[in-house]
N, C-alpha and C positions, 0 to 999 in steps of 0.2 A: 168773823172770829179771828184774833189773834195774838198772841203770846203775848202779857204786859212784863215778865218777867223771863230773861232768857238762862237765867237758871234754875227757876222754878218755874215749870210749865202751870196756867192753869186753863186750859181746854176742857170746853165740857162736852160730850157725845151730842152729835145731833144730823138727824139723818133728814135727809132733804132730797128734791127731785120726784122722787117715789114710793110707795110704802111697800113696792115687791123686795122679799130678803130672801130671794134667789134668784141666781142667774149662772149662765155659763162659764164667766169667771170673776173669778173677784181676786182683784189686785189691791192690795196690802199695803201702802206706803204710794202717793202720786208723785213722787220727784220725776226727773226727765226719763229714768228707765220703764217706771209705772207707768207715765202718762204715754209714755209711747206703744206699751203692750198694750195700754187701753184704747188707744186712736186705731191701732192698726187691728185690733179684735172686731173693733166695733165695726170699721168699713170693711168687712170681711162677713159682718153680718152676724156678730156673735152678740147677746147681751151679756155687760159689763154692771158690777157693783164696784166703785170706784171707795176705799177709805183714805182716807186721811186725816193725823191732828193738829198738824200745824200750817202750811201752805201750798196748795197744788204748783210742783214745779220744783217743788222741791229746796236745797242750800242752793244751790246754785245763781238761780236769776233773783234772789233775795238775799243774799248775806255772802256769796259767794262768787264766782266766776263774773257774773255781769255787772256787779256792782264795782267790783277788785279792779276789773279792768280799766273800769271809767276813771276809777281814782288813779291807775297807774299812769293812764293818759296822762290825766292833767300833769299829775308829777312828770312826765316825760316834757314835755313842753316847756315846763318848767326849766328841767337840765337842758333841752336846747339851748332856749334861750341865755343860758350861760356860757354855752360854746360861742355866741356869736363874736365876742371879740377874737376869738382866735382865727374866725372864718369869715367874716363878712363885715363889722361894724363896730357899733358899744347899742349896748340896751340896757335899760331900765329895767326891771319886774319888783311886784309887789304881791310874794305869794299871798290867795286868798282860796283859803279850803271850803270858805263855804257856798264858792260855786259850785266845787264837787259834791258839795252835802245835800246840795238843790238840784243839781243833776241825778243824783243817786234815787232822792226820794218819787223825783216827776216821771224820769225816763228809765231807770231800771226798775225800781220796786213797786211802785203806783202806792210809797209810801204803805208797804209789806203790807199791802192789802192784793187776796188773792181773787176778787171778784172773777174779773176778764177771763182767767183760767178755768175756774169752775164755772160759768157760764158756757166756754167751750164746750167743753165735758159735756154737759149738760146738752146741749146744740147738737152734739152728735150722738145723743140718743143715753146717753151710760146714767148711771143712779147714782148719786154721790152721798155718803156717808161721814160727817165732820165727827171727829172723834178716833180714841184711842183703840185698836183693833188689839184684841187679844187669840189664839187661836186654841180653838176645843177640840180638832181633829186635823186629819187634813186636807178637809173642804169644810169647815168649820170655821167663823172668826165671830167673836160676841163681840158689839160695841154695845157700851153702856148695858141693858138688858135687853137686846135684843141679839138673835143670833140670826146671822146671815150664812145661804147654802151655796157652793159652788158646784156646780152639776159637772163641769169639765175639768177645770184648774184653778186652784189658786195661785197667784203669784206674789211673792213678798218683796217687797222692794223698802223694806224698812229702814232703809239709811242707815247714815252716821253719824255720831254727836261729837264735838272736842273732846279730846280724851286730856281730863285733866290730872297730872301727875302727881302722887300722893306728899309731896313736898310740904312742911310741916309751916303751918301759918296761912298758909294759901289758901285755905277754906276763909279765912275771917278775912280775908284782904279785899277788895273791891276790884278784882282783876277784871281783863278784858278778855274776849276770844276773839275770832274772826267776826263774831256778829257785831261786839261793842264796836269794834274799832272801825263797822263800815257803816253803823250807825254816828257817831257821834260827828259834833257839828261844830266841834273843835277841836284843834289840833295841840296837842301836850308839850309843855314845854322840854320834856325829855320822856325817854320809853324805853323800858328795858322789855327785849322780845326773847323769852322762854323758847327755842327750840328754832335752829338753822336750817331748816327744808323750806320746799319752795312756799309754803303760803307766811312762813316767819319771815323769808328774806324779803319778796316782795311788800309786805305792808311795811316791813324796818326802812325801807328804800323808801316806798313812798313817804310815810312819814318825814324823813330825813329830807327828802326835798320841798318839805312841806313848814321844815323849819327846827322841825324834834332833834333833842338832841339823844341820837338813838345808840345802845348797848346789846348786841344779840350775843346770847350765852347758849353755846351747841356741845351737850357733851359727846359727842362721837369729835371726831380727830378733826373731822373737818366741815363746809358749810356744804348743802345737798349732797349730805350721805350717800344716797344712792344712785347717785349722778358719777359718771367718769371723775376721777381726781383730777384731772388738767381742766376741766370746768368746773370745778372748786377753786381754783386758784384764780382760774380770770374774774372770777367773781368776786373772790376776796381781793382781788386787785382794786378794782374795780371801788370796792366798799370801802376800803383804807383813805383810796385818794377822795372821796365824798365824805369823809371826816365819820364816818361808822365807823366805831369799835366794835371789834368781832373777837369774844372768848371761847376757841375750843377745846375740845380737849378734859372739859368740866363741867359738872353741872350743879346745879341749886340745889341747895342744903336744906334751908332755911326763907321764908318772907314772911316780913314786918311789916306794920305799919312805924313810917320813922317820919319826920321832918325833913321836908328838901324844899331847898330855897327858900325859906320862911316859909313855906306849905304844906298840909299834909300829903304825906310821897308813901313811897314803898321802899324798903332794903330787901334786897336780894343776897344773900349769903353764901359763897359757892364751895364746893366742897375741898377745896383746898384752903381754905382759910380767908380768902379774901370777899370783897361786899361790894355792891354799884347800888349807886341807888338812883331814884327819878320819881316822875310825878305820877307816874301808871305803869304797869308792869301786865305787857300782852303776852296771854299762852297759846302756842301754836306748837305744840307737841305732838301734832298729830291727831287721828281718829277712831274713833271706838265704835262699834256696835252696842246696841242692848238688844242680848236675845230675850233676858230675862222680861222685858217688857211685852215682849208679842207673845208671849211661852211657849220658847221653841222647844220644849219637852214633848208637847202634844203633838209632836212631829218625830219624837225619838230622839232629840238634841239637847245634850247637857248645858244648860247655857254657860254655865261655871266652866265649861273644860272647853270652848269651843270661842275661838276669836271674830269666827264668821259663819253662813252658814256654807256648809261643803255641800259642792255639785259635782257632774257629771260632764265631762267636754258638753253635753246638750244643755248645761243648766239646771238640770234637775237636782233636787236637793236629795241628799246622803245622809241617810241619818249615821246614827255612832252604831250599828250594825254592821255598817258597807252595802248597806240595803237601799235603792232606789225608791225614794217615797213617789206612787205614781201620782200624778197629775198635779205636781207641787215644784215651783221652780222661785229660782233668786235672781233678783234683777238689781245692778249696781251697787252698791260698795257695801252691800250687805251680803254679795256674793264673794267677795275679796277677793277678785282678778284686776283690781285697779279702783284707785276713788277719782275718777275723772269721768265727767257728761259723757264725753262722748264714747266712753265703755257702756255705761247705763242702757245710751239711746240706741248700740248697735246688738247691746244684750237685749234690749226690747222686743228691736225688730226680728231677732231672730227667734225671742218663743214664742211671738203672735204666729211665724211664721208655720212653725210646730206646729200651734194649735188652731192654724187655719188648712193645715194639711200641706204648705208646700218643703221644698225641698230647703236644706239648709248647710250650711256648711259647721262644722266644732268649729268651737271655740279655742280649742287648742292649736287651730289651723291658722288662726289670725295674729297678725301686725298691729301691734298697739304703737303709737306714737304719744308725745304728750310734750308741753313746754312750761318752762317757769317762767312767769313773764317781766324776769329782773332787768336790767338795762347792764352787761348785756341778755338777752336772751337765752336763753338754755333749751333748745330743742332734741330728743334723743326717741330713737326707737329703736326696737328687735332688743337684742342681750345686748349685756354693757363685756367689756375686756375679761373681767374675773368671771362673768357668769360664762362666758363664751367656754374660757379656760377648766369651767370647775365640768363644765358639761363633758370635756373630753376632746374640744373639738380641736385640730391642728389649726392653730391660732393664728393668721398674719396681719397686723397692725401695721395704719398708716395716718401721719396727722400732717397739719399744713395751716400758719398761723393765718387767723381773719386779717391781720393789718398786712401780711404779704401777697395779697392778692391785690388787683388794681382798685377795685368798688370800696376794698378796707380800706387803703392808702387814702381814698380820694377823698371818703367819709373825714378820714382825720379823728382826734378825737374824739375818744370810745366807741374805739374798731377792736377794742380787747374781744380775741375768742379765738376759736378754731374750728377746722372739720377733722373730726377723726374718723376712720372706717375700720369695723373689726369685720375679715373675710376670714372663713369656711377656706382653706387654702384648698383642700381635695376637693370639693366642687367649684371652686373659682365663683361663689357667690358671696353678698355681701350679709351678716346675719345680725350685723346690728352696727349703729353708726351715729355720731351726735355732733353737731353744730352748734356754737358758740359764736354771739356777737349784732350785730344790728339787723333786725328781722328773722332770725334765727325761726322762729317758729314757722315762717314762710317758705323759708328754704328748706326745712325739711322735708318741706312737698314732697321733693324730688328722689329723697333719701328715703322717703316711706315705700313708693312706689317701686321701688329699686331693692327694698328688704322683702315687701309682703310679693312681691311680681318674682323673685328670684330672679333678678337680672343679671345674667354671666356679665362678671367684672371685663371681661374684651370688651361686649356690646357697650358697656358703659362709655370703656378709656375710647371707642370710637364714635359714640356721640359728640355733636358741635355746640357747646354752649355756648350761649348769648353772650359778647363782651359788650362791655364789661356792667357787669352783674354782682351780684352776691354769689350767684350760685354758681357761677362758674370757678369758684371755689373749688368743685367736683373734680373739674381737669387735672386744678395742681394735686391735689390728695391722692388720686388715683396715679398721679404720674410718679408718686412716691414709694409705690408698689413693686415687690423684686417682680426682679425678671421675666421670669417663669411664670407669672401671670400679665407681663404685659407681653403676652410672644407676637400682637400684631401690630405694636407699636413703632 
């Protein structure tokens, strides 16, 4: 089974594996948070009713992170190979995107076919259900006419879909989202990309080195909103000198279908009077829930007043009471503690963990990290500066640029970035801190470990880091630290 149209779903219920429609839980949605509740139930010895209506595994290894990454490779290799005359040589390249389109369909997506997945499933014992799950109670879900009982827990993991913004024409336009754009098997002679967060800047990028001649329009002030503002800037550094044009500060009014290039294009209109226009125009504005699809009412949940569904530091879902619904929990960006894997997969493992009886730790206890994977890199984890600040805490900031360390220097040529660290100054730990620049998502390792561990900023500034490194980055930033927190240096 599989979506021939990704704006109009047409899946039809079909239940397979089994004809039992009970089991000890049933999990709502199989992307990476489902399918982990359900791996780790299942080797725990629990029976599993697994639903799903579009693909076991969820956005992610089909329209999403595995596929995104493959294409940003290539495009990375790409922009290498244009450093070479500064570094080593002269080189030729003749971008061709449809290695990445052939790569995508063989070795990420198996050509968004979910066999191998639900065969797993299946292999390890669980009932799988294809189709759209609506819920009657809560241990209740009807797919098609049949209603399925959960004797322990339900789990909802019903994702998230593009949230497309109500901008006036943009229903009749043949726009893209993240799925068109990681489908298709050509690359546009120009792209105007709707919304400057990490999955708009990354496909604007790849594209751009793919040949597009790309326009991203961010109405917030600046590009990754929610990212430190000095990592908006090396970005937008970054994007100038690669010939992106980046408009913030405003957003889309208006799209048309207009003429571009003697072709038919798209006009974007933006609210200050001006237009871009191009051959295809990608929205990445972000992500929605649909509660009204599962009917989180029969859970006590407004779906109209409600962005996600609300849990409990354990996960458990809240209805609009403040009432604990028992034996009913959220797993990944339907829980809205983060729309990244590997939120999903550690919310997974932690309410198998629940409902296999062992111990577990809140979730309000944990370190999330996460990265944009633009060139440079964007890696940040714990609170950014102003959340640090709005919290109360006695604030001490310190930053120290990527190309001033030896590893940025030697890189040459897009060493744009930095380490920033925001310290907790009264306990001399570090509560949140982001890196910018080549490998950035790698070298956070070190900064994760150091936020979720509470590492006292001494033990830090007396660790020996590796020279020369990326991450020794760590030394100079923390050497930029008053006083008063370095009293052993």
């Amino acid at each position: 089974m599989r979506a021939t149209n990704d704006h109009t779903e047409s899946w039809t219920a079909m239940a397979s594996a089994s004809d039992s429609t009970t089991a000890d839980v049933i999990v709502l949605g199989m992307g990476p948070g489902g399918e982990q509740v359900a791996t780790d139930a299942l080797a725990g010895g629990l029976t599993v009713i697994g639903i799903e209506a579009e693909l076991v595994g969820g956005e992610c290894p089909y329209w999403g992170c595995i596929p995104s990454k493959m294409a940003i490779r290539g495009a990375t290799v790409l922009q290498e190979s244009r450093r070479i005359e500064a570094l080593s040589g002269t080189a030729q390249q003749q971008p061709d995107w449809s290695l990445v389109a052939a790569r995508i369909r063989s070795e990420a997506t198996d050509n968004w076919d979910d066999q191998v997945a639900v065969d797993r499933f299946l292999g390890n014992g669980g009932t799988f259900v294809r189709g759209y799950g609506k819920l009657t109670g809560p241990r209740t879900v009807v797919v098609g006419e049949i209603e399925y009982t959960a004797t322990r827990a339900l789990v909802i993991g019903a994702g998230t879909k593009a949230s497309i913004p109500p901008i006036a024409g943009l229903a009749e336009v043949p726009y893209w989202t993240n799925r068109e754009a990681l489908r298709t098997e050509t690359v546009p002679t120009s792209l105007v990309v709707l919304g400057g967060g990490a999955i708009g800047c990354e496909l604007a990028q790849t594209f751009s080195r793919f040949g597009s001649s790309v326009t991203v329009v961010e109405a917030a002030p600046r590009l990754i909103a929610h990212e430190e503002p000095e990592a908006a800037v090396a970005l937008l550094s970054a994007f100038e000198r690669e010939g992106i044009t980046v408009i913030t500060g405003v957003g889309a009014s208006k799209v048309s279908v207009a003429e571009h290039e003697g072709l038919p294009g798209v006009r974007v209109d933006l609210a200050d009077g001006t237009a871009v226009c191009a051959a295809v125009v990608l929205v990445a504005t972000g992500r929605r829930t649909e509660l009204t699809k599962f009917n989180s009412a029969a859970i006590g949940i407004d779906p109209t007043q409600s962005r996600a569904l609300r849990t409990n530091d354990f996960l458990e879902v809240v209805d609009d009471s403040g009432s604990t619904v028992p034996g009913v929990y959220a797993v990944g960006d339907v829980a809205g503690k983060g729309a990244f894997t590997h939120v999903a997969v550690a919310q997974g493992r932690m309410i198998a963990d629940q409902l296999l009886g062992r111990r577990t730790a809140s979730w309000s206890s944990r370190s999330v990290g996460h990265v944009t994977f633009t060139d440079p890199e964007v890696g940040a984890v714990g609170l950014t500066e102003h959340d640090a600040r709005t919290a109360g805490l006695n604030v001490v900031t310190a930053s120290y640029p990527m190309a001033s360390t030896t590893r940025g220097w030697i890189h040459g040529e897009g060493n744009d970035g930095l380490f920033k660290l925001i310290v907790d100054h009264a306990r001399g730990v570090i509560v949140g801190g982001t890196v910018v620049g080549p490998h950035a998502g790698e070298v956070l390792a070190g900064l994760t470990v150091a936020v979720a561990g509470g590492v006292p900023v001494q033990r830090l500034i007396e660790t020996v880091w590796a020279y020369p490194t990326y991450h020794r980055g760590f030394d100079a930033v923390l050497a930029e630290l008053p006083d008063d927190l370095r009293s052993g240096r």
